[in-house]
N, C-alpha and C positions, 0 to 999 in steps of 0.2 A: 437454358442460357442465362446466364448473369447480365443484370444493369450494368451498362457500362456508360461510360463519362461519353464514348461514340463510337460510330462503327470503326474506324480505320484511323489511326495517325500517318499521316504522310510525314517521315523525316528527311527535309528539305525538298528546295522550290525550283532546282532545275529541270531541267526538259524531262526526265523520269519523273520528278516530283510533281509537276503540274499534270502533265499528261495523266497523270495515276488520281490526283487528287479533282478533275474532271469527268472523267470518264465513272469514277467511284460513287462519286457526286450523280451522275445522272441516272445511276440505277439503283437511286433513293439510299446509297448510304450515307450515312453523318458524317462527316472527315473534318478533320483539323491539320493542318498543317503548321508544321515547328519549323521556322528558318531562322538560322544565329544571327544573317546578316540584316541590314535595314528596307526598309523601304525606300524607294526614291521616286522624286519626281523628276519632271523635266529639269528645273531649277537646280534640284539638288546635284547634278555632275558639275564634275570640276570641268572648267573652259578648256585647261589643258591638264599635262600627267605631272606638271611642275606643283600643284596644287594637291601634294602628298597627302595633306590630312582627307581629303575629299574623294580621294583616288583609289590609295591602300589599305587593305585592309591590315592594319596592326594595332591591334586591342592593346596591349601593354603601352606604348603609345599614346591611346586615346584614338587613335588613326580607326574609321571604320565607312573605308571606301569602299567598292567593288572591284578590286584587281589584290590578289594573293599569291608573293610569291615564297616556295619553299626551296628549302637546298637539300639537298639527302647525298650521300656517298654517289651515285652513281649518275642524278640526275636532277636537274634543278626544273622544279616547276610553275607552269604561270596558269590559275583558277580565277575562277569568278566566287564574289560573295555578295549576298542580296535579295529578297524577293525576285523571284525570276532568275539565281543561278547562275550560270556563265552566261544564261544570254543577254544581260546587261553590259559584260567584258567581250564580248565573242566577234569576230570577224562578220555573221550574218552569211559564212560560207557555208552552201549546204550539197555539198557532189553523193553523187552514191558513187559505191566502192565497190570495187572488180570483183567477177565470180571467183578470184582466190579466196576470198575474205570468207564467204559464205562455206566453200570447202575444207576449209581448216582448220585447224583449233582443235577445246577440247568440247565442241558443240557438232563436227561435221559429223558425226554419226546418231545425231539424233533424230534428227530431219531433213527434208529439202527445206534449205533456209531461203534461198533463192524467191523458190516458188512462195513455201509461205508466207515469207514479208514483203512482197509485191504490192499486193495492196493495201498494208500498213505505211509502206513509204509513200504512196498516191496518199491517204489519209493526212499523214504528216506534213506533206508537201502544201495541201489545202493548206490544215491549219495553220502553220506558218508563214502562209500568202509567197511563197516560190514562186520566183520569176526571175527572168535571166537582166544579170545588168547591164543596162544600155550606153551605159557614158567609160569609152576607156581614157582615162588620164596619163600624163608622161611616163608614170611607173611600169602602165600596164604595155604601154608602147616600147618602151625599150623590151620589156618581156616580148610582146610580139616581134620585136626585130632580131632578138636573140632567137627566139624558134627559127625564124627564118636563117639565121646565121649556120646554124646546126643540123638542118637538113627535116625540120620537122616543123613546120608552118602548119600544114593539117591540126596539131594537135593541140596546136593554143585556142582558146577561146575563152571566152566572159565567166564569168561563172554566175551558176543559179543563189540567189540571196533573199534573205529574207527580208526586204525593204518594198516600203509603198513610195511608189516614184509618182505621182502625182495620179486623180483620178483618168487624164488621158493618156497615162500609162508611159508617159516620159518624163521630164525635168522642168516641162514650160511653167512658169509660177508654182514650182512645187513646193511654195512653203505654206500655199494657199490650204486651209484646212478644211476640211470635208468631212460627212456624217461617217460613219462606219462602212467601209470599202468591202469588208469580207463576210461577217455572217448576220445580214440581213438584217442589221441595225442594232443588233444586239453588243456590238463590240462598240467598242471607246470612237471619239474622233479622233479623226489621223491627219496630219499634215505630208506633204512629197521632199522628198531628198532634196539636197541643196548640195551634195557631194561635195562637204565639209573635209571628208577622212578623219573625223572624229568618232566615228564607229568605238574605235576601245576604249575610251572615254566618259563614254555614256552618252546617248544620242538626247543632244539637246534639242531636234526640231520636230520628234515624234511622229519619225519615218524608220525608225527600226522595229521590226515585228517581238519585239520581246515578248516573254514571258506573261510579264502581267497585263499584255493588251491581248494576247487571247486564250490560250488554255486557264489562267488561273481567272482573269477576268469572268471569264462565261461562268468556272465552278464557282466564284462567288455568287453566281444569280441563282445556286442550288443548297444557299447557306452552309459553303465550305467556308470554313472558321481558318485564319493566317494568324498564328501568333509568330509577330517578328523580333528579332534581338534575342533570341532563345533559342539553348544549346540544349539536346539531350546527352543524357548522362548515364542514364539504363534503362533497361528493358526487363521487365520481371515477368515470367510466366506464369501465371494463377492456378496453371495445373503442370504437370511436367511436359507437354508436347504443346502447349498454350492452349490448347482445345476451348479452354476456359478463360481465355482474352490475358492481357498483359496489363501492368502496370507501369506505366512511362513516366521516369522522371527527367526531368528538365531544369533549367538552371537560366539567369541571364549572362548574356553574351557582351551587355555595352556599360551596364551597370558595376561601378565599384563596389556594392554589397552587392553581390552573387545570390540574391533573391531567387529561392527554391519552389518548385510546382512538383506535382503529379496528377497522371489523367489517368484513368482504365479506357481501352479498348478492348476489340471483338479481332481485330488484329493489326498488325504494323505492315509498314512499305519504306526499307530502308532507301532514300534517294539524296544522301549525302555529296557523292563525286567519290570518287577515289581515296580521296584523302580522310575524307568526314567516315564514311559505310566501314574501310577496310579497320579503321582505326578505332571506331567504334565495337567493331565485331571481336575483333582480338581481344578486347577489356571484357567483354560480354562473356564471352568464351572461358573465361577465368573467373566470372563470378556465377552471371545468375542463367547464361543460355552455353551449358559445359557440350551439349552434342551436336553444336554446329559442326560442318566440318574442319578437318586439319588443313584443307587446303584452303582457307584463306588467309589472302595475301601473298599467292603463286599467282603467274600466269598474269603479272603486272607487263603492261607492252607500253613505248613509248612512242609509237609510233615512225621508227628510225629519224626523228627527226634534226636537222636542222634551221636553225635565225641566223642569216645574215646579213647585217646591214650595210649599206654601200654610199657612205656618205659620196657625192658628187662636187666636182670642183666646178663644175659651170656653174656661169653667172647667173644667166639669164633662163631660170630653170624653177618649176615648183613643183612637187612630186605630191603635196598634199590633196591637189582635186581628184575626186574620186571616191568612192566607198573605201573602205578598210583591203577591203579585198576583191580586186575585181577583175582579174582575171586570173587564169592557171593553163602553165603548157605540162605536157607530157613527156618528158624527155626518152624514155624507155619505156618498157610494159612495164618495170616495178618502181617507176619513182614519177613524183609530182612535185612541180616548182608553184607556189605562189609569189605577186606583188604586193607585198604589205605598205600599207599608209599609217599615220597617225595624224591628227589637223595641227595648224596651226599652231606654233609655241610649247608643242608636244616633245620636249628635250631631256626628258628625264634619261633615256637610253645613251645619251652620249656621257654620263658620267661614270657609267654601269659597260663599255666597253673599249674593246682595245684591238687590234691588229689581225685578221688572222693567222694562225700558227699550227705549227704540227713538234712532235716530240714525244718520246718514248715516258719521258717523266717530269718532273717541273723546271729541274734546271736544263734539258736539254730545248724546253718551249720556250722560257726566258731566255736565253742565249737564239733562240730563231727569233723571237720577238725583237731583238735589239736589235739583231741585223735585217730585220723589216724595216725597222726605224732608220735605219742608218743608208739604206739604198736610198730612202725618198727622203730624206728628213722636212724639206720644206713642203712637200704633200701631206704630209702628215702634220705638221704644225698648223698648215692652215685648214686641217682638217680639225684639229682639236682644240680649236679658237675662233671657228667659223657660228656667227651669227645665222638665226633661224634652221638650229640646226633638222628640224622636222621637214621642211620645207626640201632642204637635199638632201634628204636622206631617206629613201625605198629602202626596205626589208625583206630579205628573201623568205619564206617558209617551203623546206623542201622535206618531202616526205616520201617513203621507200615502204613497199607491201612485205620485203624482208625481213624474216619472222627472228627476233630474242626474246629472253623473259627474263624481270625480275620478282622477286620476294621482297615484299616488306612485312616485317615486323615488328613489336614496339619495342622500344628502346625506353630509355629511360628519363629522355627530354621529348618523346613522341616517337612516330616511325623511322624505323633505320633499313634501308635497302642492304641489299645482297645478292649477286648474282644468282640466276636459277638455271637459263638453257642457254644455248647459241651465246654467238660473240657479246659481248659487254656493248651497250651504248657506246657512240662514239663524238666527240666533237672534230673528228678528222676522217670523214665522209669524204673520199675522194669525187664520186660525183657532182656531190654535192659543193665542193672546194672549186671544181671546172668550171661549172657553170655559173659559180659568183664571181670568178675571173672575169670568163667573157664575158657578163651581166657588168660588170666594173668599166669594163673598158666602153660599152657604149653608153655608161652615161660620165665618164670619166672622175672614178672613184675610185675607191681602194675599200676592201672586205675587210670588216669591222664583226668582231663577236662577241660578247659577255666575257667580260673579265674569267671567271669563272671555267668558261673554254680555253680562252689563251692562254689560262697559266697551269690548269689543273686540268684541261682534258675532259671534261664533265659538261657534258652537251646539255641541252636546254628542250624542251619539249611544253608545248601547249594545251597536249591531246594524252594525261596520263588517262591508260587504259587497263580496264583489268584487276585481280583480286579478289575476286566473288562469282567464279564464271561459272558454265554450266556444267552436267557432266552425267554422264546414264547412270552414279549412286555418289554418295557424299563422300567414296574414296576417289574420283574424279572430278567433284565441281563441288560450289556450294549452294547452288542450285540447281532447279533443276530443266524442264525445257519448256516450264509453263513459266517460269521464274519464283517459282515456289521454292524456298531457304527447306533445304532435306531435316529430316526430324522435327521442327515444331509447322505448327497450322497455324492457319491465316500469315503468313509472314514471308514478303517478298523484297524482292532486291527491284530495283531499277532507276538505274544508274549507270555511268560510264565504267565502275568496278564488276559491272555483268557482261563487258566486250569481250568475247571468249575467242579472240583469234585477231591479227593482227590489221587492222584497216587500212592505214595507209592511207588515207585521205582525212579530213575534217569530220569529226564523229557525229556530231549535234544531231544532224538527220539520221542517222542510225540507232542512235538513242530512242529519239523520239519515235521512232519506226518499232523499233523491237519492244519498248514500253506499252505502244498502242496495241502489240499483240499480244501482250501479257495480260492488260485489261482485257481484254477481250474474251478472255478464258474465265472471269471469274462471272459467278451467273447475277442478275439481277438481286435485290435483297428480298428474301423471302420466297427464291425460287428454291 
């Protein structure tokens, strides 16, 4: 075995990323992790989303927040960037997802997936600090009043989150700070929820379980090295199947002279997200790693999702108390409605949307669009001139276990989608349209969607999935059911672009679950 710079590069820091770079960490390998985006403290989130530079991430800009959004032909995406990955952006919504999800795919013939991530999700669950949330606010109430309205009260409840609500386990002085709540002193202090709804934001009162308060925190107590603001750029195999470790180069991400690095390893763990792994893989595949598989960037899912946002005309009304996300009903066996928040002066969304709409093509949507406007016109004016617009305004997230697929590929400004299986993405989700109706009428609003749906039809999704999934040889997946990338060694995937079947709920504990099982397969160093 050759000297290498360390055992493992982990490339990035979300929930596959840390979990990989912990777990690697305690069984005496060297790891380093490369994440493009920054480090943040408490301090460092914007108060609210109106505070762009602080918020978004757009490098050409100068802009390097934690929230990134893309647009592609068929689906406009919303990711996290940062130390700790989406879960600095992320709702802190963590469900597990129906026996479909485990049956399906191009993974349901590999194992009982069911059975064997069972105890990865209890694993996960732990480290995460899971626990159900206790405080529902106006958003989540009208949501419970709509279940009841629809004939399915059973099926609404709290959801499980990743938040420390005070050491007595509720809200009472919870901004009060306290020694390390979860692993026996070894993690950070933590302060309790204040149920700001400042959740996608970045949580200023260090009551969100992110990233860097426990998976990557603990793996630095086992000298796992975070180089942040740093992009990789290739991957070079020292032998042809890596046998013989890799060479990684890297690049900066915030810096105007693009300052160049390279490390050797003993092997790689792509945990980019979607965007970062499948885009990565596809350049690789053209230069220096030619026998990955063909299928990556098939078998991209979106989750069937729809945002709807439902500005309200009552007065005397504030939708921002609450976590991000705290509760979810069931409308059917294949769809899930969540109540999204944002806190206080969190307005950015109202310049970024418009009416809901339906239509076959653009001018048939603008032409519905007008005569939206034109039924309510003074609902609509005082809705797009109304002050504190966060404040009346809940957000639907509805999501459907109903299986499509896209392909992406690179283009020539980055990745271009293209349809693969089943119907196309949709931003006219009938279900999905009914129930932000009646959701409208009890808090007395009108359903508001991304520009981008109203006029072009091109839905919005939180949760891209998929791109690098599994598959019994490398003409079915591009990995495999340990998460081992087919044809070279030491070289794993984990990340949201190894979803190999459609979830339909909130992914993060999924991730995190199937990652902890993938760790789990490689042996100690020097076994």
């Amino acid at each position: 075995m050759k000297e290498h710079d360390c055992d493992y590069i982990v490339i990035g820091s979300g929930f596959g990323g840390s979990v990989s770079a912990l777990r690697l960490a305690e069984k005496g390998y060297k790891v380093i992790v490369i994440e493009k985006g920054k480090w943040f403290a408490a301090n460092d989130f914007p108060k609210t989303n109106m505070n762009l530079k602080k918020w978004m991430w757009l490098p050409s800009f100068r802009f390097f927040g934690i929230f990134k959004l893309t647009f592609l032909r068929h689906v406009g995406i919303l990711s996290g960037v940062g130390v700790g990955g989406g879960s600095l952006v992320y709702a802190n919504t963590l469900p597990l997802p129906k026996d479909t999800f485990f049956k399906s795919g191009s993974w349901s013939n590999l194992k009982d997936w069911n059975d064997a991530l069972t105890p990865y999700y209890q694993r996960a669950k732990k480290m995460l600090g899971v626990t159900q949330n206790p405080y529902l606010g106006e958003a989540d109430i009208a949501l419970q009043t709509l279940a009841e309205s629809i004939g399915r009260k059973e099926d609404f409840e709290a959801t499980d989150v990743a938040i420390f609500f005070g050491s007595n386990g509720n809200t009472d002085k919870a901004d009060t700070t306290v020694s390390d709540p979860y692993f026996d002193g070894k993690g950070p202090d933590r302060a309790g929820c204040i149920n700001c709804g400042a959740c996608m934001t970045g949580c200023r009162y260090n009551a969100k379980n992110t990233l860097d308060k426990n998976y990557l925190h603990l793996a630095q107590q086992y000298d796992c090295k975070i180089i942040a603001e740093h992009e990789v750029t290739g991957v070079t195999p020292l032998s042809n199947d890596g046998g013989d470790g890799y060479e990684i180069n890297f690049r900066s991400s915030t810096n105007f002279f693009k300052s160049r690095d390279k490390i050797t390893a003993r092997g790689v763990v792509f945990s980019g997200g979607v965007l970062g792994t499948v885009k990565l893989l596809h350049q690789l595949k053209k230069t220096t790693l030619p026998n990955l598989s063909r299928r990556i960037g098939k078998d991209i899912r979106t989750n069937n999702e729809s945002l709807i946002g439902v500005p309200s005309l009552k007065k005397e009304v504030d939708f921002t108390s609450g976590l991000a996300i705290g509760s979810i009903l069931h409308p059917d066996s294949e769809s899930h409605l969540e109540a999204v928040r944002y806190g206080k002066g969190s307005a950015f969304w109202k310049f970024m949307m418009l009416p809901m709409t339906k239509g076959n093509n653009f001018f048939s949507r603008v032409y519905n669009l007008f005569v939206a406007l034109l039924k309510s016109p003074l609902r609509h004016i005082r809705i797009l001139t109304m002050r504190n617009f966060s404040s009346k305004s809940p957000i639907l997230l509805f999501m459907q276990h109903l299986d499509s697929t896209l392909e992406f590929n690179l283009g020539w400004r980055g990745l271009k989608s293209k349809m693969q299986d089943g119907p196309a993405p949709t931003a006219d989700n009938e279900v999905a349209k009914k129930l932000a109706l009646e959701y409208a009428k009890i808090v007395d609003g009108e359903p508001y969607v991304a520009l981008t749906e109203s006029l072009l039809g091109i839905p919005t999704t939180a949760h891209i999935l998929g791109g690098a999934v599994m598959g019994k040889t490398s003409a079915e997946g591009v990995i495999d059911d340990k998460n081992r990338v087919f044809n070279y060694e030491n070289m794993l995937i984990c990340d949201g672009s190894m979803i190999s079947a459609n979830l339909g709920v909130n992914p993060s504990l999924t991730i995190t679950a199937i990652s902890e099982y993938a760790m789990d397969q490689i042996p100690a160093k020097g076994m």
